[in-house]
N, C-alpha and C positions, 0 to 999 in steps of 0.2 A: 693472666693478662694477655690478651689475643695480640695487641700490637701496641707496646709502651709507647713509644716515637710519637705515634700519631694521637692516642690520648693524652699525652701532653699540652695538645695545641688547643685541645677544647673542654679543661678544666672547667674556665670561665666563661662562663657565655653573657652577653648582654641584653635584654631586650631594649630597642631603641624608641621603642612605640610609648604612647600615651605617658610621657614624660612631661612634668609641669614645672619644671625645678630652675625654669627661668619667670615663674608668673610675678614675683613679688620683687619690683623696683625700689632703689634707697637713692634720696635725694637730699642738698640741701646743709645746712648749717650749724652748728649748735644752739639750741635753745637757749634763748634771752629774754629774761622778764622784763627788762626796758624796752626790747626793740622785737614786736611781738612779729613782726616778719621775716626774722630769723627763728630757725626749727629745721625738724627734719621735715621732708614732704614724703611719702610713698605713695606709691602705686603699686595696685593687686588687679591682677587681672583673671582670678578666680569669678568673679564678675564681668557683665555684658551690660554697659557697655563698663570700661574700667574704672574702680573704682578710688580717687584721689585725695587723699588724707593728710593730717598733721601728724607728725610725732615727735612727743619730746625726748630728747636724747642727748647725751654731752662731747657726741662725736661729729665731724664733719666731713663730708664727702665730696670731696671733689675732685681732681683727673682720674685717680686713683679709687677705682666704684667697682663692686664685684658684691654679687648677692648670689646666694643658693638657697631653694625649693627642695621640699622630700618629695619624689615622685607621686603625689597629692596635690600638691602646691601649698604647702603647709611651711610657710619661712620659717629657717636654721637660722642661715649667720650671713653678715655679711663682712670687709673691710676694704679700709681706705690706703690699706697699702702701709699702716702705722699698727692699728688696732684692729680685731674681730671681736663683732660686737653680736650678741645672740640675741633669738625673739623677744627678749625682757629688756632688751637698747641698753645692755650693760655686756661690759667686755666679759669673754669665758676666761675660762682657766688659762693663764699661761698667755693669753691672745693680745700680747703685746711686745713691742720692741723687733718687729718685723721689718727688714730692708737697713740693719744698723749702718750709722755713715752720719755724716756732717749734714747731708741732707736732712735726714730723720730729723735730726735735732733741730735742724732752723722751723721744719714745717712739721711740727710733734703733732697738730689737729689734723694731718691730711696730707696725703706723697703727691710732691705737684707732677706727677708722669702721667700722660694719657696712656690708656690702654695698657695699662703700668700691672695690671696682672689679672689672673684667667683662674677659672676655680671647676676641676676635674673631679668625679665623682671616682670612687674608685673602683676598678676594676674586679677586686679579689672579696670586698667587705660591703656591706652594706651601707653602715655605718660610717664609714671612713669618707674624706674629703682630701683633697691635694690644690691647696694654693700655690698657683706657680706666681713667680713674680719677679718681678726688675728693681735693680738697685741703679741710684743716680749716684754720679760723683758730680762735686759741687764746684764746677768752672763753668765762664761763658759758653761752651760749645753743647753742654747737655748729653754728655757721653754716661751711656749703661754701661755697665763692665761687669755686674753678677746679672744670672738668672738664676733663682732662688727656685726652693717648693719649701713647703710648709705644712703639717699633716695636723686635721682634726677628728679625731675621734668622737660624734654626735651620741656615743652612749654611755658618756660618763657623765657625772654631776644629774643622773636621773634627768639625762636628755636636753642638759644646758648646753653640754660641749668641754671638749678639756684637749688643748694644742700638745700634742703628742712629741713632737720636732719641730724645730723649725731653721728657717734661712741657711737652710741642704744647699750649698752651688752643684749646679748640674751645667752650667755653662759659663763660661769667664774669654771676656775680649771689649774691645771695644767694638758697642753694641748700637742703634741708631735709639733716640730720646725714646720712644714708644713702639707702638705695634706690635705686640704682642698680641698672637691669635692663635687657634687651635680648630684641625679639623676630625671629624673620624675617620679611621681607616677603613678603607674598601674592606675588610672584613668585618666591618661593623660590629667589634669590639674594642680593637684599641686607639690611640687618638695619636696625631700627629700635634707637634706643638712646634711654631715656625716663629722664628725675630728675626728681621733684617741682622745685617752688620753695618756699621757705620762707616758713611763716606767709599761705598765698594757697590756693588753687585753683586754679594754674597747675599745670600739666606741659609742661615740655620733651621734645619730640622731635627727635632728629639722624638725618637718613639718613644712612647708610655703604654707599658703594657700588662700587664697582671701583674710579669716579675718587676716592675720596677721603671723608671727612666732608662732608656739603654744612650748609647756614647751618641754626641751630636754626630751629625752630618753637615757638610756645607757645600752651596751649588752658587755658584759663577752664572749668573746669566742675565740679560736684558741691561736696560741703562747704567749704568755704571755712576753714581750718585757725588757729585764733587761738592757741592755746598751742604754744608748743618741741614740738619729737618727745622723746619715748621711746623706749625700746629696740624696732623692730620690722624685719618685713620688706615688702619690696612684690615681684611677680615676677606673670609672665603663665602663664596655662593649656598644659598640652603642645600642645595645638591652637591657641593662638595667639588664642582667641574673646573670653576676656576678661585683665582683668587686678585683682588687688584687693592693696592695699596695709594692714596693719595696724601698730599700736603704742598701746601699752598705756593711753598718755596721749590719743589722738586715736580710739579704737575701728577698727571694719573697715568698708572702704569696697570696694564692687566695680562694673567698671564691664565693658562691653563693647568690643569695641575690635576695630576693623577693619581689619585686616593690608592694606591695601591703598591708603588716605588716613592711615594713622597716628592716625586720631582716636579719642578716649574717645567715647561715648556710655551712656544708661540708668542715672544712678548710682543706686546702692543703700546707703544707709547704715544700721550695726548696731551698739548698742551695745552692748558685753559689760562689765557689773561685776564686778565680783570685788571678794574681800578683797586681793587682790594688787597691788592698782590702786594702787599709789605708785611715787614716781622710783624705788626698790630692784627693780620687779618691769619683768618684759620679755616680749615677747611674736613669735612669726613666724608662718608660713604656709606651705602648702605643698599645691599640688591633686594630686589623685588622678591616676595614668597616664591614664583615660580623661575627663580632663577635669573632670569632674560633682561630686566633693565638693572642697572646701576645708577644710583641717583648720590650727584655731589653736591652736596651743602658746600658753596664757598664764600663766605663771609658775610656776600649781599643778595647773591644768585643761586638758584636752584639748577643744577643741571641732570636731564637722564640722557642714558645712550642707550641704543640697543646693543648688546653683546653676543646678538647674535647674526648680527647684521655682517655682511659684507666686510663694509668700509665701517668701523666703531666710529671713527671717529669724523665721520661723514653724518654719523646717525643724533649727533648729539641735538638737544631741543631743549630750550630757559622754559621750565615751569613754572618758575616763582620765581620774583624779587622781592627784596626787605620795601616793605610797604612803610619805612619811617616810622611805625611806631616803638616807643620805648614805654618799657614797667620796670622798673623806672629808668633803666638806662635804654639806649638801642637792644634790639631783640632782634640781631642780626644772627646769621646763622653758623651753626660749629660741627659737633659731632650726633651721628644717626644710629640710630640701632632698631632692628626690624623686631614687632614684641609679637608674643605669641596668637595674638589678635587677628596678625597678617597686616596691621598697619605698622608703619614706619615713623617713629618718632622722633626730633631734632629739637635740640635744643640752641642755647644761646652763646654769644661768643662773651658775653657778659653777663654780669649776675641778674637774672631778672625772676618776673616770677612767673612766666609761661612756658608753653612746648608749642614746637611746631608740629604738624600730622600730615602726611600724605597717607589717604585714605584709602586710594585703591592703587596701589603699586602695580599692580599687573596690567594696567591698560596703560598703554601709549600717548606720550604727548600730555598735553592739558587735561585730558581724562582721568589721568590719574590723582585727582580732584586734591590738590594741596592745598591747604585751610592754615594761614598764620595765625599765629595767639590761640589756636585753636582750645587749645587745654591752658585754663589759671589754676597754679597753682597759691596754695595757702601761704609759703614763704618763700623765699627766694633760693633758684635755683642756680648751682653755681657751673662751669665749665665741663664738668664732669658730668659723665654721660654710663651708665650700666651698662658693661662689656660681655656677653653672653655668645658661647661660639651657639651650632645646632646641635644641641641635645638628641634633639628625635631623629635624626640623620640615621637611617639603617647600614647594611652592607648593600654594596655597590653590586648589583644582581647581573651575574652574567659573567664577570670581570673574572682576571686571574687569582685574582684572593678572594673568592666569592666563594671559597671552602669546606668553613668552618662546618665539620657535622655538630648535628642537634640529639642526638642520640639521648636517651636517658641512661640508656645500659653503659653506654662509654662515659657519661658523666658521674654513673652511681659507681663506678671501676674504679676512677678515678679517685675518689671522694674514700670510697673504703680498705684503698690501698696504704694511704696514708695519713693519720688521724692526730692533730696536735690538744693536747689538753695538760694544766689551761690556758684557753687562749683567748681573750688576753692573760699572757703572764709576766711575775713578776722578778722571781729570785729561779724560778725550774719551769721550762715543760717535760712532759711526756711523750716521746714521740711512740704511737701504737700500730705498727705493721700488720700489714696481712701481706703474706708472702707466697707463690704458689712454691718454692723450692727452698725449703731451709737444709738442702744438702750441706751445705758447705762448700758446695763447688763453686760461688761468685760472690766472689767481693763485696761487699754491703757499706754504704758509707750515708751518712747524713749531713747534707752543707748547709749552711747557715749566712745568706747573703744578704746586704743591705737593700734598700729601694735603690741604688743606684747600678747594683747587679755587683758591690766589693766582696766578697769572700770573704767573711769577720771569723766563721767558726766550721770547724769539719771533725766530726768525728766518726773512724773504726767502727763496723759494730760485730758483736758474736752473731753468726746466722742461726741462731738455736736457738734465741730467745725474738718475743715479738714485741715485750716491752721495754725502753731504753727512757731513763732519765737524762738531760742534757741540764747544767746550771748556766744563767744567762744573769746571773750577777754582775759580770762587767761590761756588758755592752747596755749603752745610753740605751734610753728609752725611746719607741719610733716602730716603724714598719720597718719588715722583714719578710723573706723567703726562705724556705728547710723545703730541699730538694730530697728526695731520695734516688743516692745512686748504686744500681745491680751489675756490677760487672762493666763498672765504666760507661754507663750511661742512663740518666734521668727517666725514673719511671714513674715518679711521681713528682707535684707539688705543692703546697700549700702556706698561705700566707699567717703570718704570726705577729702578731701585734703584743711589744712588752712594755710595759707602764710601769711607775713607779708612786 
């Protein structure tokens, strides 16, 4: 082993490129044979232009929307923050009773939290999924208090899915009603995952990294938040450079933010009035492909800014307003999400059964040709909007974490150093060494750590032998880490997944 240390850090590697695993949108209602306008609606955008469908299904989707693609664009699963429900629109194994609380219980078809949870591929498996998610408590003010993860395994039930873990806290406070977002790190492997804090100027950040969620962080900075949220969104730039958070009641706040310490920096704050400015009105966000405009959907009004202008908020220009139509109610505007298209989709602040499109985001002003009603959908679509961070976002080129070697030698080292079988297991693995020094002269230990990085198991081992049995009969089922340590420090890693 030429230098443990350093192959440590490039077990995993990511490709960031030609990922599709945001193409297939989940909208919409439960299926009704009296009221044929209820259903699910989807969109796949495997097709040019996208293509917009019915599906019958006995789930509903609304604040609470998260869909995952296999790097194909071949839809897995999606949930509403209640349920995961797989490509057959029938729940997987296990994939229920997610975010437990008195909330769950009043809103069993559907979690009323926008932005309410984020769904991370995993780092170590192919197969493996990580739903992070927000739990509500049930008073007037709308306070989060868990940040959850939830872990599915896409190769069990012969590729239906089967819920490994679930409702892991990895964060606990009081937390703001939504915005939950995630970016990738400047090394263009692991992902930052950010939630305001409530009523503060605080933001949490959690790294996620092969080994696991590591311990939050929190940073103090920019306005300082004295009233409840309102209905809005928060999300980071395709490139990763900044990030700006808005809601109706708190105005738009945008801040800089460096993929590679995880910190906010430069805030900017903006205030947008409107007539719409009450609890009934709502608001989102949503930046352009290239970065540079930021476009707010507020209740009635379309706004973009330049961000990269001077004065932001010098820059701002009304592209749209609600043109009075209703399907059937007003088709006023709410939350945006940018689809892999390059266009920018909004929907409504009411159930209706359209979307809105701005067509070409990167041009300036009016040009940026915003078309209402633009897309009818088959049933009615409800407040909830498909929350997708950027998938295809690489390492940040140049940067101080711009690292990571690609080595094959250093990854096949890695890989043959230390070997779990089997894996998945269930009642024993195997762990199988290759060693260069089975002197006896260093200490040899094998640790066994949760996703959260807890220390569950550590065992001794003889340096004379290279096969070691370990029984994992009492630890729950879920994702796992078995380090190997030489002499008091980690030469290898490997993830282990035990199911029962």
């Amino acid at each position: 082993m030429k230098n443990p240390l350093l192959l440590i850090q490039f077990l995993f590697l990511v490709n960031a490129n030609a990922q599709k695993t945001d193409y297939h949108w989940v909208f919409g209602q439960a299926t009704s044979t009296s009221q044929p306008i209820h259903g699910g609606t989807d969109l796949d955008f495997n097709t040019a232009p996208v293509n917009v469908f019915k599906v019958d299904r006995q789930f509903r989707f609304d604040y609470t929307n998260i869909s995952i693609c296999d790097v194909s664009g071949n839809f897995m699963f999606a949930s509403n923050g209640i349920n995961i429900i797989g490509s057959n629109q029938e729940q997987i194994e296990n994939g229920f009773g997610l975010n437990p609380g008195q909330v769950a219980d009043l809103f069993s078809d559907g979690y009323p939290c926008p932005q309410g949870a984020i769904v991370l591929p995993s780092l170590s498996m192919d197969s493996l999924f990580h739903l992070i998610h927000l739990r509500q408590l049930y008073n007037p003010n709308a306070i989060v208090d868990k940040v959850f993860y939830t872990t599915v395994d896409m190769t069990q039930n012969s590729g239906k899915g089967k819920v490994l873990e679930k409702n892991v806290p990895i964060l606990s406070d009081s937390l703001s009603y939504h915005m939950l977002t995630a970016v990738r790190h400047g090394n263009g492997r692991d992902w930052w995952v950010f939630k305001p804090e409530k009523l503060s100027n605080g933001y949490y950040r959690i790294l996620f990294t092969p080994w696991g969620f590591q311990p939050a962080q929190k940073q103090h900075i920019g306005h300082s938040f004295s009233v409840d949220d309102g209905r809005g969104q928060a999300l980071f730039s395709p490139d990763g450079t900044k990030y700006a958070r808005y809601d109706i009641r708190n105005d738009l706040h945008i801040f800089d933010f460096d993929r590679c310490t995880g910190e906010l920096s430069n805030p900017v704050s903006i205030e947008i009035v409107d007539s719409a400015d009450t609890l009934s009105g709502a608001g989102g966000a949503a930046f352009s492909p290239n970065s540079r405009y930021l476009y707010i959907p507020s209740t009635t009004k379309l706004y973009q800014f330049d961000t990269w202008a001077d004065d932001v908020a010098a820059s701002k220009v009304t592209v749209g307003e609600w043109d009075g139509f209703s399907s059937p109610l007003p088709t006023t505007f709410f939350m945006a999400q940018l689809g892999p298209d390059g266009r920018i989709y909004i929907n409504g602040l009411n159930s209706v059964n359209v979307l809105h499109v701005i067509h070409e985001p990167d041009s300036a002003g009016l040009a940026c040709n915003f078309e209402q009603h633009a897309i009818t959908t088959p049933t009615l679509v409800l407040q909830g909007m498909p929350h997708f961070p950027n998938y295809r976002l690489g390492k940040w080129e140049g940067s101080p974490c711009d690292s990571m070697l690609t080595s094959e030698t250093v990854e096949r080292e890695m890989t043959e150093t230390l070997k779990l079988h089997p894996n998945p297991a269930s009642g024993f693995f195997v762990a199988d060494l290759n060693l260069d020094d089975y002197s006896g002269k260093l200490k040899t230990a094998v640790l066994v750590n949760d996703a959260l990085g807890r220390l569950v198991a550590s065992h001794t081992l003889s340096p004379y032998s290279s096969l070691h049995r370990f029984e994992v009969v009492g630890l729950p089922q879920g994702y796992y880490i078995v380090s190997l340590c030489r002499g008091g420090e980690i030469v290898a890693k490997k993830p282990l997944i035990i199911q029962r």
